[in-house]
N, C-alpha and C positions, 0 to 999 in steps of 0.2 A: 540460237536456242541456248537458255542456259545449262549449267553441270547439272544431271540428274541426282537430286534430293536438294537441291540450291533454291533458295525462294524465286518465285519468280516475278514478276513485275507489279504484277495485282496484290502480291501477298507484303510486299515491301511501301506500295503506297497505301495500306490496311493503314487507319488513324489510330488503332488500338496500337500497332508498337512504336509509335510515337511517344506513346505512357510508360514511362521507368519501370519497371519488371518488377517491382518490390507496389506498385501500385494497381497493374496488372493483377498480381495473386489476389490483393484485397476484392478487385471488384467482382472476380473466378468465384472464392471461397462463399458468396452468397446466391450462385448457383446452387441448385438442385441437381439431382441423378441425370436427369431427362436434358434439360437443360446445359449441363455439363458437356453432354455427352458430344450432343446436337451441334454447338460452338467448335468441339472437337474434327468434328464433320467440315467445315466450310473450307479448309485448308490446310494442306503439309505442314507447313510453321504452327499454326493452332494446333491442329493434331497432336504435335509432339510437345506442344506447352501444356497442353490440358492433358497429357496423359502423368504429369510428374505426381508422385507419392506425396507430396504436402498436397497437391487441391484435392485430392480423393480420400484422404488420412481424414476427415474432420467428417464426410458424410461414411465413411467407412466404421467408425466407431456408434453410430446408431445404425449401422444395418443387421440384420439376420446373418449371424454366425460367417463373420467376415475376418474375423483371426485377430479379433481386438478383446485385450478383457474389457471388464469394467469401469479399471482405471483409463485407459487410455492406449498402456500397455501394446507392442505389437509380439502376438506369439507367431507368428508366420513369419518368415526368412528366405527370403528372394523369390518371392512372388511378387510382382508387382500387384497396388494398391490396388487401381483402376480395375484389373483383373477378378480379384478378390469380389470386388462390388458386384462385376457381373455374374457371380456366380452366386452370389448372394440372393442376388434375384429372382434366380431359379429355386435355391429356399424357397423363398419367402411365397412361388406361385406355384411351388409344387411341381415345377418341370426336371423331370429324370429320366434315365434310361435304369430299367431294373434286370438283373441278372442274377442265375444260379450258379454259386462257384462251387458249393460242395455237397451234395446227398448222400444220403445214406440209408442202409435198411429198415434197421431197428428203431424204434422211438426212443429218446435220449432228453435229458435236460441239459443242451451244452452252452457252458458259459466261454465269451470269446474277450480278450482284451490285444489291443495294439501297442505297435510301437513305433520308429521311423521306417523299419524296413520290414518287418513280418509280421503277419496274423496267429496268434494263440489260440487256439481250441479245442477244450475238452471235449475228446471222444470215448464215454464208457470212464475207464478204469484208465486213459492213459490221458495227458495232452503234448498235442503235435502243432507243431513250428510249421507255419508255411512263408514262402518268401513272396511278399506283396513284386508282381511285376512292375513296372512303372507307372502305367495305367491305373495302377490301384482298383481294374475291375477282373481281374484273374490272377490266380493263383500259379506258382508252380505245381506240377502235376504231383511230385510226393512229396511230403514234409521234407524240412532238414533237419528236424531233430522229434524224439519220439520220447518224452519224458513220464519214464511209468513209477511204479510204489506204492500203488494203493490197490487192493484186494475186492475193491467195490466201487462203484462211479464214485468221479469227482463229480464233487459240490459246487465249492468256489475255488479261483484262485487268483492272486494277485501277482504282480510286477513290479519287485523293488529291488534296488541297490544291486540288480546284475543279477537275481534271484528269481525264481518261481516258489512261491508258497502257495501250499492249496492244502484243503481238506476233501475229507473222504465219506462215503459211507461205512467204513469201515473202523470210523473214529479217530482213524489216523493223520498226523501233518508230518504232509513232506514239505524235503526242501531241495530245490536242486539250481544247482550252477548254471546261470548260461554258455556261459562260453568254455563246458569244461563239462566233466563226467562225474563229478564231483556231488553229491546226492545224501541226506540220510534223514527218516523218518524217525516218529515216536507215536505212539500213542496218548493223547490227548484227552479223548470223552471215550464214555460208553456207549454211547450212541453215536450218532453219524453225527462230522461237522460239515454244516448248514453255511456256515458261513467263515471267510477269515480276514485279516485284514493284518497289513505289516507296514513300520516305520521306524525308521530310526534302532533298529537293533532290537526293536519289541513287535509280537503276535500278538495279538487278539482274537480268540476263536471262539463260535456261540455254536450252541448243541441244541439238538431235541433232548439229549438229558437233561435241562434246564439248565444249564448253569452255563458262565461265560468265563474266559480263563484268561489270565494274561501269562506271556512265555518271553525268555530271556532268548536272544541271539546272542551275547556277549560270549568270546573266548572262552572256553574254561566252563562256563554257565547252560551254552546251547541247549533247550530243549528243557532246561528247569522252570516249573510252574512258578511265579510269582504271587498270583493272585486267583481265587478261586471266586466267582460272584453266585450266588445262587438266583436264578433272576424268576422262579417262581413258575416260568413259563418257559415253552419253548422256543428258540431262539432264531428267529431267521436271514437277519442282516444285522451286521454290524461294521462303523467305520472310526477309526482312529482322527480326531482333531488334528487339523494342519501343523499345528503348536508341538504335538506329540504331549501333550498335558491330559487328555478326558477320552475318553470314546464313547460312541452311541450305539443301545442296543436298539433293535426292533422284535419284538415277541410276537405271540399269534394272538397273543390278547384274548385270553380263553379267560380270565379270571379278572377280575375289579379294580388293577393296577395299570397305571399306563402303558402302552407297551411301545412307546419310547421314555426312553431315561439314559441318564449322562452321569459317566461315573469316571471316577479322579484315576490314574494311570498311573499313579507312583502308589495311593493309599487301597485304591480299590471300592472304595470308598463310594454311594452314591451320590450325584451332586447336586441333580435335582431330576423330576418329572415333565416331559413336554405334552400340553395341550392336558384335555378334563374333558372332553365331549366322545370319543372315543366311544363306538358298539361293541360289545361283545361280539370277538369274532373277527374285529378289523384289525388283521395282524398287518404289521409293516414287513413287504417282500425286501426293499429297497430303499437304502441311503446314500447319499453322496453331501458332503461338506462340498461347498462354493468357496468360504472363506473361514481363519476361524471362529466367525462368529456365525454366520449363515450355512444355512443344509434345506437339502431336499428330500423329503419321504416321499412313499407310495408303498399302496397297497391293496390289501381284501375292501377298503371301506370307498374303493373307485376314486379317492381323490389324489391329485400332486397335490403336498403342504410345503409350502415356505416359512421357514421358522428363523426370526433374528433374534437370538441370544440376547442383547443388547436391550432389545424393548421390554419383553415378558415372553415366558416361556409357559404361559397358560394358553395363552392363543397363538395360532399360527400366523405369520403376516398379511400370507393371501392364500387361497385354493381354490383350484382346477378340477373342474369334474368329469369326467370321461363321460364324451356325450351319450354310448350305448352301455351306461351301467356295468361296466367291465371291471373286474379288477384289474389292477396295473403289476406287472412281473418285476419289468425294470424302468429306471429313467437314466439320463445324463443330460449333463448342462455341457455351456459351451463359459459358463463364469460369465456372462454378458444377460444376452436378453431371450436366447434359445432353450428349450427345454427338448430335449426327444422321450415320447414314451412307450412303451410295451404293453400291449390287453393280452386280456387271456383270451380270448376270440379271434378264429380268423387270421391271425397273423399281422394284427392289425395296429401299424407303429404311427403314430399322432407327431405331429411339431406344433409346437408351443410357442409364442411370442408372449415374453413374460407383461407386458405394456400391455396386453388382450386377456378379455375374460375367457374369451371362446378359441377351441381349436384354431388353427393358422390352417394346417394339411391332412390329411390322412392315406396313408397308404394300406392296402390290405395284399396279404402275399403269401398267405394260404388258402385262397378261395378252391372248391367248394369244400377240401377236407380243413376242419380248425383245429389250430394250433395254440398256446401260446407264444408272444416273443417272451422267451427265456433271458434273454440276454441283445444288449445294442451296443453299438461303438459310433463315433462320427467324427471326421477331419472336417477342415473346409471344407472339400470338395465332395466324399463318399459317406453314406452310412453303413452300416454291417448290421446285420440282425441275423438272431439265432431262433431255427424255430424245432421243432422235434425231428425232424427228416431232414432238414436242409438249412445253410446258410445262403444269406439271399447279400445282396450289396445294390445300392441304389447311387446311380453316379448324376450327378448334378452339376458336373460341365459342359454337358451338350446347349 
C-alpha cells in the first residue's frame, strides 16, 4: 500500500496529468461551479488541483457576494476561493440558519455598523461595543465599551479613522475615541441630527431643521461649522463621495425640489439635482456611494435607484421595486452584483442580484408583530439586521 495522501496507482495512470499543469488550468477554467466541483470529487490528486484559488478566482468574481469587487479585486484574506463560492451559494438560494443575538424591551430605532472584530449598536442615548465571537453568530454577553454623550437616542453613527461619530436627537455630535476615553461633543442643529456621515477630517450632518452643515476635524478647528446648506427640507440621509470632493443629501421631499442633490465639499455649493420624476412625499431614508461615480438610494417611494454620475443625473440607471409596496429603511451593497434591503413591514430584509429585475430572497423576522429593518450589515458569510426589539444575524455557512 502506498504512503497515506501519496497518489495511488489509478490516480498516476489518469491521462489528464500527462498534460503540463499550465495546460491542465486552461482546460479547468471552462468549467462551471457544478462541474468543477464534480471533477474535484473523482480523486485525492484532482481534489486538491481543483481546489487551488486561480480555477475558483474567475467563476468567484460573477458569483453572489463572494468577496470580489467589481474590478476583480479580492477583499477577503485567507479564506480559500473554493470556500467562498460555496457559500455564495447559499446566498444566492436563500439557505441560512437565523438567530437572536440581542432583545430588548423598549422600542428603539437602532442603527448597527461593523468592523473586523466587533459589533456597534445604538441603544437609546448610548452605543455599545460587543465583541463578534468567531462564529460570528454570538455575541459576548456584555459590551466592551459603552460610548455615551447624547441627552436623547442616537440617530446615526459612523466609523472612521479609530473614531465614532454620531448624531442625536438632541442636535448634538459627538465624537469619541476608540481605543481610548477620549470624547467630546457640540451642538450642531436645532433639531435632531437624522443623519451623519465622516471622512477625511470632515462631518457632514443633515437635520429636521432643514439645513445640512459641514464640520472641520482639523486640530485647532475641531467642531468649527464650515458650511451651512439650507436644503429647504428636511434631511434624512446623507453620504460624503469617496473622493472627499461632493456629498449627497436625501430630504423627505415634502416640497417641488429633488430630494436628492450633490453639493461641492470645499464651496458648499450645490452641484447638481438627481432624477425629475420623484412624488411628493418620497423622501430618501438611505444612501450609499458604490464608487465615486456610482450610489445607491431608497426610500418612502419603494424603489432601490442606481444612479451613474457619468451618464446623466436626470435618470437613474436602473430600479428595483419592492415587491410588497414597502418603503425601504435601509440598503448595502457588496460593490459587486448584491444589493441587501430593509422594508418597513414585518422585518422583512430582500437580496438583490443587480443582473435581475426581480428579488433574488426574502427573509422575514419579525412575524406576527411588524417592524421595520432600521438598519443591515453583511460579511461574506453573516447578515446583521436591526429591528425595534431585537437584532437578528442570519448565518449562511451551513
Amino acid at each position: 500500500m502506498g504512503r497515506p495522501g501519496s497518489p495511488s496507482e489509478a490516480e498516476t495512470r489518469c491521462p489528464l496529468w500527462v498534460l503540463p499543469e499550465e495546460l491542465l488550468l486552461l482546460i479547468c477554467s471552462y468549467l462551471d461551479v457544478r462541474a468543477l466541483g464534480r471533477l474535484g470529487q473523482t480523486c485525492r490528486r484532482l481534489c486538491r488541483f481543483t481546489s487551488r484559488d486561480a480555477l475558483w478566482r474567475r467563476l468567484a468574481c460573477s458569483c453572489l457576494n463572494a468577496g470580489f469587487s467589481a474590478l476583480g479585486a479580492d477583499l477577503v484574506e485567507g479564506v480559500p476561493v473554493k470556500e467562498r463560492v460555496r457559500v455564495s451559494q447559499n446566498w444566492r438560494h436563500g439557505r441560512c440558519q437565523r438567530k437572536l443575538l440581542l432583545k430588548w424591551k423598549r422600542n428603539l430605532m437602532p442603527w448597527i455598523q461593523l468592523d473586523t472584530e466587533y459589533l456597534y449598536i445604538s441603544q437609546a442615548e448610548d452605543i455599545q461595543a460587543y465583541w463578534l465571537r468567531p462564529n460570528n453568530t454570538s455575541l459576548q454577553r456584555c459590551p466592551q465599551a459603552v460610548f455615551s454623550g447624547h441627552q436623547e437616542d442616537v440617530c446615526r453613527f459612523v466609523l472612521a479613522n479609530g473614531h465614532i461619530v454620531s448624531g442625536g436627537g438632541d442636535g448634538n455630535i459627538a465624537l469619541h475615541k476608540l481605543n481610548s476615553s477620549f470624547s467630546f461633543k457640540f451642538l450642531a442643529h436645532e433639531q435632531e441630527v437624522n443623519c451623519v456621515d465622516c471622512q477625511g477630517g470632515i462631518i457632514v450632518s443633515g437635520s429636521r431643521d432643514r439645513t445640512a452643515k459641514v464640520w472641520s476635524l482639523s486640530p485647532g478647528r475641531a467642531g468649527q461649522c464650515l458650511h451651512t446648506i439650507q436644503t429647504e427640507d428636511r434631511v434624512w440621509s446623507i453620504a460624503i463621495s469617496p473622493l472627499s470632493s461632493s456629498f449627497v443629501t436625501g430630504t423627505a421631499c415634502c416640497r417641488h425640489t429633488s430630494p436628492l442633490r450633490i453639493w461641492d465639499l470645499g464651496s458648499g455649493q450645490l452641484v447638481t439635482c438627481l432624477g425629475t420624476d420623484f412624488h411628493r412625499g418620497a423622501g430618501v431614508l438611505d444612501i450609499l456611494y458604490e464608487t465615486p461615480s456610482t450610489l445607491l438610494s431608497c426610500g418612502y417611494d419603494t424603489y432601490i435607484r442606481y444612479w451613474d454620475l457619468r451618464t446623466s443625473s436626470r435618470e437613474c440607471v436602473k430600479k428595483w421595486e419592492e415587491p410588497h409596496d414597502s418603503a425601504l429603511y435601509c440598503i448595502r451593497s457588496n460593490g459587486n452584483h448584491m444589493i441587501a434591503s430593509g422594508s418597513s413591514y414585518y422585518g422583512v430584509v430582500r437580496l438583490w442580484d443587480k443582473r435581475q429585475n426581480r428579488c433574488l430572497q426574502s427573509f422575514s423576522l419579525s412575524s406576527p408583530i411588524s417592524s421595520p429593518v432600521y438598519c443591515l450589515r453583511f460579511s461574506t458569510t453573516h447578515l446583521y439586521a436591526t429591528l425595534a426589539s431585537a437584532l437578528h444575524v442570519l448565518d449562511f455557512t451551513t
